[in-house]
C-alpha positions as CSV (number, residue, x, y, z in Angstrom):
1,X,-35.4,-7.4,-2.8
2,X,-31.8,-8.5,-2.6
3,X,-28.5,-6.2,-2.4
4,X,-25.7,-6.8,-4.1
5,X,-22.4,-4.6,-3.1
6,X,-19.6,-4.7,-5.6
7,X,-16.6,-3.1,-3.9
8,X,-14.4,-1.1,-7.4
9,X,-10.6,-1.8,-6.5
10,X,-8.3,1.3,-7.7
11,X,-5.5,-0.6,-9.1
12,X,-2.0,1.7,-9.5
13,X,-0.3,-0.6,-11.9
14,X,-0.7,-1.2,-15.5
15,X,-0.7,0.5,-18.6
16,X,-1.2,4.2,-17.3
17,X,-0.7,4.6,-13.5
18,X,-4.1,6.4,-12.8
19,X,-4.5,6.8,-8.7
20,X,-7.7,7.3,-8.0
21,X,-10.3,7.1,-4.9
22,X,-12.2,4.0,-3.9
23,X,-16.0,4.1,-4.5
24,X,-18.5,1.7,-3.7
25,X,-21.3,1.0,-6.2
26,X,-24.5,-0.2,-4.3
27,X,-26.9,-1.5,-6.7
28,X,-30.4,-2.9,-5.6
29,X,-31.9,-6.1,-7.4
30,X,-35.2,-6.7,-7.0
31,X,-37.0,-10.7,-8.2
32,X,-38.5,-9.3,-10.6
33,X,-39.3,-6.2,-12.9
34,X,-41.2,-6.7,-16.0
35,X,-39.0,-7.8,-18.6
36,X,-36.3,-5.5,-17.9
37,X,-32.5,-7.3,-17.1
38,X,-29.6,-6.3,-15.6
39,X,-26.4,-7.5,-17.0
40,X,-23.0,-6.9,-15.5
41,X,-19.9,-6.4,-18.1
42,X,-16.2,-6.3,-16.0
43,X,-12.8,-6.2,-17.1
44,X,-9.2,-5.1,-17.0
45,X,-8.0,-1.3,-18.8
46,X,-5.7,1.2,-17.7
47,X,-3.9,-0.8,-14.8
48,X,-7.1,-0.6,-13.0
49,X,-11.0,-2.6,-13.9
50,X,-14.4,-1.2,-15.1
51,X,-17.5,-2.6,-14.3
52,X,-20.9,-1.8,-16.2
53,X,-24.3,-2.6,-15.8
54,X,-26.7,-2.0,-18.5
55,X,-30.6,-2.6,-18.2
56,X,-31.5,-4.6,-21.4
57,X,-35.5,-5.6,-22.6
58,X,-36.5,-7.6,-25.7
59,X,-35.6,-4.8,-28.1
60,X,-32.2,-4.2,-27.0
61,X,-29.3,-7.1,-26.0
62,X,-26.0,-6.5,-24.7
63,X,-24.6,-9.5,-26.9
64,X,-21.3,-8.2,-28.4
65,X,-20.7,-5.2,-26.2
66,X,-18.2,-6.4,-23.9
67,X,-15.8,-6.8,-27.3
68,X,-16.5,-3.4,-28.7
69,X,-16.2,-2.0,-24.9
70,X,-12.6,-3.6,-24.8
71,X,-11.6,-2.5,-28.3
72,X,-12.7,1.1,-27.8
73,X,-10.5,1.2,-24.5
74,X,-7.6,-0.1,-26.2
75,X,-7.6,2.7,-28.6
76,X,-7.9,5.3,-26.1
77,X,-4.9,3.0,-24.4
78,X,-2.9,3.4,-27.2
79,X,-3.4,7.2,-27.3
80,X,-2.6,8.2,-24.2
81,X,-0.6,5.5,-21.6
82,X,3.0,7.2,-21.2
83,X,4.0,3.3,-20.4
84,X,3.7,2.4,-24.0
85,X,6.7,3.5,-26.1
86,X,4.5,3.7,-29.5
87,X,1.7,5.3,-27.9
88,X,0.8,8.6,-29.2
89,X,1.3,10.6,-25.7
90,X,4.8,9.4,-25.7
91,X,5.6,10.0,-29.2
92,X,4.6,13.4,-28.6
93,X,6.7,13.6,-25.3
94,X,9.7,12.9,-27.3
95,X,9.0,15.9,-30.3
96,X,12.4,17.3,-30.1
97,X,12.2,20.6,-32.1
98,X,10.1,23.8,-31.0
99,X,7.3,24.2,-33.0
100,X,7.7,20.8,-34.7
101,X,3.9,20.0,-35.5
102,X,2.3,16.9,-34.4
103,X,-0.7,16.0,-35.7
104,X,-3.3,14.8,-33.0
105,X,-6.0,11.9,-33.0
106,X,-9.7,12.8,-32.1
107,X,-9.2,11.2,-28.7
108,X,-5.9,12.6,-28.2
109,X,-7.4,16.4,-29.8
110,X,-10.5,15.9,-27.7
111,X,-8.5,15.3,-24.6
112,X,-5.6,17.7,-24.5
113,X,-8.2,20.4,-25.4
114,X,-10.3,19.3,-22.3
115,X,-6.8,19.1,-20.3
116,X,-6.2,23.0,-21.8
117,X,-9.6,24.4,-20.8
118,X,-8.8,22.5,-17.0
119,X,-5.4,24.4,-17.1
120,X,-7.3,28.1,-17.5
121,X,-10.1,27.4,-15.7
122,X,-7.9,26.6,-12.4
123,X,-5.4,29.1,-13.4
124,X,-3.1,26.6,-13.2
125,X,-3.9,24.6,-10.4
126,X,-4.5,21.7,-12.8
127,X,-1.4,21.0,-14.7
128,X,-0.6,18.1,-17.3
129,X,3.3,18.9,-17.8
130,X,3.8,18.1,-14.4
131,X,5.2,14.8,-15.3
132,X,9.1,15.2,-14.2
133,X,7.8,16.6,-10.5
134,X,5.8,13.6,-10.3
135,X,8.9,10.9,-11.4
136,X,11.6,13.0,-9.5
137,X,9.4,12.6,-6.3
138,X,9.1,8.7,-7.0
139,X,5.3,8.5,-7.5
140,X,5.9,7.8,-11.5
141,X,6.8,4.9,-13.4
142,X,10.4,4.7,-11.3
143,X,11.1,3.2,-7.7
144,X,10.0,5.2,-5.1
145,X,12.2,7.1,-3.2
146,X,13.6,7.7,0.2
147,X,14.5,11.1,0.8
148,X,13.0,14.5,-0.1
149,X,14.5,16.1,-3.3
150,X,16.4,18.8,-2.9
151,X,15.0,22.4,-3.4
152,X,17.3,22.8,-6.4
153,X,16.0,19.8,-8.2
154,X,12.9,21.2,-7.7
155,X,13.0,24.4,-8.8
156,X,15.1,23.4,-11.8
157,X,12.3,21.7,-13.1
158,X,9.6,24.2,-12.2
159,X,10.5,26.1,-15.8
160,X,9.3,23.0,-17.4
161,X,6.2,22.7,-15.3
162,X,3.4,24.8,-17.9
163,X,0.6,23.5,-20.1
164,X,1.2,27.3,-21.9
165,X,4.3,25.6,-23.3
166,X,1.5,23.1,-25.4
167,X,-0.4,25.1,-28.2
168,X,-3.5,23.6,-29.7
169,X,-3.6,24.4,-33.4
170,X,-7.2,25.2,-35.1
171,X,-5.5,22.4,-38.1
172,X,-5.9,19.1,-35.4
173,X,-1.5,19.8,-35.0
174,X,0.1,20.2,-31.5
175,X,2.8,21.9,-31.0
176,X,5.5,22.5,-28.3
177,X,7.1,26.1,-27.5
178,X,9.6,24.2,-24.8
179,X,11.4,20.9,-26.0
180,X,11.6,19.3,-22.4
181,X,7.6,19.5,-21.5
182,X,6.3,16.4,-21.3
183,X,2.5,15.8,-20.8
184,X,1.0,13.2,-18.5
185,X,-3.2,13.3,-18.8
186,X,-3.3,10.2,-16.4
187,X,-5.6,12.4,-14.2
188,X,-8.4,12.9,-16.8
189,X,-8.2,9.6,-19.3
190,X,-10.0,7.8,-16.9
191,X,-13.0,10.6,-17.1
192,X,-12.4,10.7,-20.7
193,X,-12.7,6.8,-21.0
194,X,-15.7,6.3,-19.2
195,X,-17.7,9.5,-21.1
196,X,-16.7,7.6,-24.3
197,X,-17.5,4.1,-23.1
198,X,-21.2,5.8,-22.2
199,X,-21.8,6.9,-26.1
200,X,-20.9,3.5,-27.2
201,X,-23.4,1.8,-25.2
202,X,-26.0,4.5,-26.1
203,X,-25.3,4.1,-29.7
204,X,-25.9,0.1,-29.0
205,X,-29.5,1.9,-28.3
206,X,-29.7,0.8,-24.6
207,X,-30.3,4.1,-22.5
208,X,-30.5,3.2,-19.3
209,X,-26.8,2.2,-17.4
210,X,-24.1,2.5,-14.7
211,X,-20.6,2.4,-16.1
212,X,-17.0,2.6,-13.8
213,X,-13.6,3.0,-14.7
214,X,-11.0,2.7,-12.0
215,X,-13.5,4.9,-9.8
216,X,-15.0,7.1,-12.1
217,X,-18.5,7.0,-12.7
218,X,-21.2,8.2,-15.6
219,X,-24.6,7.0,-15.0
220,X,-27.5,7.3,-17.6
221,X,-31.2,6.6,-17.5
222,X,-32.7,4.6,-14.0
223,X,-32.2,0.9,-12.5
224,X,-34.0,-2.1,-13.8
225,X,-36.6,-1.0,-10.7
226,X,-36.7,2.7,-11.8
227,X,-34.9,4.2,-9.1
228,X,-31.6,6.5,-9.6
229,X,-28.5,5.0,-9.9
230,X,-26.0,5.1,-6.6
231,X,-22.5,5.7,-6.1
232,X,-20.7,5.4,-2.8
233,X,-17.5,7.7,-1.9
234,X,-15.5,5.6,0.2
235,X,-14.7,7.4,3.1
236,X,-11.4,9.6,3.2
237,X,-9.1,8.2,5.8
238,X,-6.0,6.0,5.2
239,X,-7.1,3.8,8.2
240,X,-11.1,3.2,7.3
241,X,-11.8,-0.2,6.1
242,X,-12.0,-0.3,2.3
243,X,-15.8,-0.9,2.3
244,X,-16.8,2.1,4.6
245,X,-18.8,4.4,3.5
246,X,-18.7,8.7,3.6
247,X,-21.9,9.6,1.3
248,X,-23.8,8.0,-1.3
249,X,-24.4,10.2,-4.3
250,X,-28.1,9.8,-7.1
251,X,-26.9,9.6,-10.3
252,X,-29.0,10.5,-13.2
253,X,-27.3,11.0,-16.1
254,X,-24.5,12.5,-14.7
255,X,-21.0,12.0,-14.1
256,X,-19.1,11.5,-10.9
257,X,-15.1,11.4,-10.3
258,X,-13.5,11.6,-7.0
259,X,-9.6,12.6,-6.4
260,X,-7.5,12.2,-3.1
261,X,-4.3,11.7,-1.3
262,X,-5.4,8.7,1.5
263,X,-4.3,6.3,-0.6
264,X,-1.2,7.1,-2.2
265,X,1.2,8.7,-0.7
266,X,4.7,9.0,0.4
267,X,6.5,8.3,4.0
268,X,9.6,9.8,4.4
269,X,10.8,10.5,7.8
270,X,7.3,9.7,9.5
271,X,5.5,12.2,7.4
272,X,3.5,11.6,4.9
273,X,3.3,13.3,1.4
274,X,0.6,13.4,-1.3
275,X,0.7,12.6,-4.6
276,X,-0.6,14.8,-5.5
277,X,1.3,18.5,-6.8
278,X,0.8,22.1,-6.7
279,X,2.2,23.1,-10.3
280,X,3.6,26.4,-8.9
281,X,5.8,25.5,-6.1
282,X,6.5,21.6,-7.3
283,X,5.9,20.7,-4.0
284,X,2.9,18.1,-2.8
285,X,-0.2,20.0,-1.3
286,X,-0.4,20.3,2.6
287,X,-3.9,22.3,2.9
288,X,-5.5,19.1,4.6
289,X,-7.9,18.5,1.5
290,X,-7.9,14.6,1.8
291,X,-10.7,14.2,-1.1
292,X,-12.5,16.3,-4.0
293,X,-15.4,15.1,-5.6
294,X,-16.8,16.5,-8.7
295,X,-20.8,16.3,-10.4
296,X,-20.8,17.5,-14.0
297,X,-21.8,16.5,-17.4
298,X,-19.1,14.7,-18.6
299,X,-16.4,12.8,-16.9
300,X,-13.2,14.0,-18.3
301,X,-14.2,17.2,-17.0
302,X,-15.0,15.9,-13.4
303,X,-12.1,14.0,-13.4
304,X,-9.3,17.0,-13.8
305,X,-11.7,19.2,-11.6
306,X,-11.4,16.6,-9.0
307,X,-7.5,17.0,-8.7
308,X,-8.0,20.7,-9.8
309,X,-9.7,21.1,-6.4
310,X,-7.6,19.1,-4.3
311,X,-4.7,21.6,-5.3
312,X,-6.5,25.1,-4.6
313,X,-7.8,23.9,-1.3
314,X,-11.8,24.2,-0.3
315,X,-11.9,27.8,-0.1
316,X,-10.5,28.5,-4.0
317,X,-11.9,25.8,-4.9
318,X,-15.8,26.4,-3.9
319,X,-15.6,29.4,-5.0
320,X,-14.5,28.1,-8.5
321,X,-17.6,25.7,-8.7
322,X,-20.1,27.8,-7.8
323,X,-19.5,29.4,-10.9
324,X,-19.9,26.7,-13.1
325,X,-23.2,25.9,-14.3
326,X,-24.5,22.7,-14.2
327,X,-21.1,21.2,-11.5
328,X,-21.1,20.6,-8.2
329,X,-18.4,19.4,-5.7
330,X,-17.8,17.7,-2.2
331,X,-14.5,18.9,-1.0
332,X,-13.4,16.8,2.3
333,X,-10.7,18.5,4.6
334,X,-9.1,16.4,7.4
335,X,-9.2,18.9,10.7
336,X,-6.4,19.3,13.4
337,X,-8.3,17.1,15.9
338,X,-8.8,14.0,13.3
339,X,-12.0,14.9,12.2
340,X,-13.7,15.2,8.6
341,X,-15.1,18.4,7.5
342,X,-17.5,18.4,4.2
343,X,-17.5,21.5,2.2
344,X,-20.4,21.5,-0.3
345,X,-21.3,23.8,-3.6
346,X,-24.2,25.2,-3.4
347,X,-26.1,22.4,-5.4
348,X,-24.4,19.2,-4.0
349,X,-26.5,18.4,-1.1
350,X,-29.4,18.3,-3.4
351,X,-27.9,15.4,-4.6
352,X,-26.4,13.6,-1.6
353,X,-27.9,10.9,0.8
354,X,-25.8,11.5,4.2
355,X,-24.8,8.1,5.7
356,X,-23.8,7.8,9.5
357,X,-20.2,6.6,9.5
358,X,-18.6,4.9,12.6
């Protein structure tokens, strides 16, 4: 039996500027098993790559799918990159007249509503206005900068910082109850990409699959041998090699998505700041959470959870999971004394194969 490691590289460029968390995919290939075949499909979306694998026998083929999975991620491109002028995110971004209606696609609908239920659920830890924070802090589409913003910048954006400024008409409209919020759902389109990439290879009738998108993960059905699926969550430290290891997770149909600050992040004056916001204050969180990961049944939902979680701190956010049916979370905090701390949900270590990290 042969093992193949295919090592998913979290681009930051592109069409939407999605940061996300290294994750290793280790998938075991044995001779032979029955007539059963693997086949890999890779490519380019979202500034970052997605790799799938698909289990194929004589009644199903993957011939064609590569196509329709590169057309369907070009719509959902087109919907929501805030890099294309035409796209539907920005043309929303630039309504100018409170309560001007704008009527929504069924990715876009499907998302912001997603994005909306994140935004209550978190009570506001997950935000998607947060936009101007993120480009006055240089982490947007703008060159970084060198100096902290000042508290007054800050706080004169904080009014525009609110996802109740966004209402979600029951008519498929959208409308905005500020002019200057501007929505960003870079954080969740990933998710939302991969959970629709998964119906389209399900409705090509092949069941049993692995597919990745920039780091997050769906996987459905078994391995051409039978076993689970498994995903790798690199581990959370800004110095570990790229290919190292902090827990490998069984997939069964079930999502995975993974958010953290050990990657991207800002320098200024020897110390570091994430990229990651607290809605409230418009500052980057300091509560030594250097990586959230999220188990639920879809991955847009995982996805904004992820970052949700990164926000409230392991505590709040525990707390949070544990009352969600059918989610679970790994919430990694980066101690004093340079060492890792897991926090688990209840459920997660069900799940989790523990690997011994140098």
């Amino acid at each position: 039996m042969k093992k193949d490691k295919i090592l998913l590289d979290h681009g930051s460029g592109g069409k939407i500027s999605v940061q996300s968390i290294l994750l290793i995919i280790w998938f075991l290939w044995p001779a032979s098993y029955g007539v059963a075949q693997e086949t890999l499909i890779s490519g380019k979306t979202m500034g970052t790559t997605y790799h799938l694998k698909v289990v194929t026998g004589y009644s199903t083929k993957p011939e064609g799918l590569k196509e329709k999975i590169d057309n369907r991620l070009e719509e959902i491109n087109q919907s929501m990159s805030t890099f294309i002028k035409g796209s539907e995110i920005s043309r929303f971004n630039r309504l100018s007249l409170v309560g001007e209606r704008f009527y929504a696609s069924d990715d876009f609908l499907h998302v912001m509503i997603v994005a909306k239920n994140l935004y209550k659920l978190s009570n506001g830890a997950w935000d998607g206005t947060i936009m101007p924070l993120v480009n006055l802090w240089g982490f947007g589409d703008k060159e970084k900068k060198g100096d902290i913003p000042k508290k007054k910048e800050i706080d004169r954006l904080l009014p525009e910082i609110c996802f109740e400024h966004i209402e979600i008409l029951e008519n498929r409209y959208l409308v905005k109850r500020k002019v200057p919020i501007s929505v960003d759902l870079a954080s969740i389109a990933k998710g939302y990409a991969v959970d629709q990439i998964a119906d389209l290879i399900r409705t090509n009738g092949i069941q049993n699959f692995i597919v990745e998108i920039g780091g997050e993960v769906y996987a459905s059905g078994f391995r051409q041998d039978g076993k689970p699926w498994k995903v790798g969550i690199n581990r959370p430290d800004k110095d570990a090699p790229f290919d190292q290891v902090h827990k490998v997770v069984a997939l069964h149909n079930r999502a995975l998505a993974t958010s953290g600050d050990y990657r991207n992040f800002l320098e200024i004056y020897g110390k570091s700041y994430s990229h990651i916001f607290d809605p409230k204050t418009g500052y980057p969180v300091s509560n030594r959470v250097v990586s959230a990961s999220v188990l639920a049944d879809k991955c847009a939902f995982a996805d904004g959870l992820a970052t949700a979680l990164m926000v409230m701190g392991a505590e709040k956010g525990l707390q949070l999971v544990n009352t969600i049916d059918g989610v679970e979370c790994l919430i990694v905090v980066w101690e004093k004394d340079g060492s890792l701390t897991d926090h688990c949900s209840q459920g997660f270590n069900w799940s989790v194969i523990v690997l011994t990290t140098k």
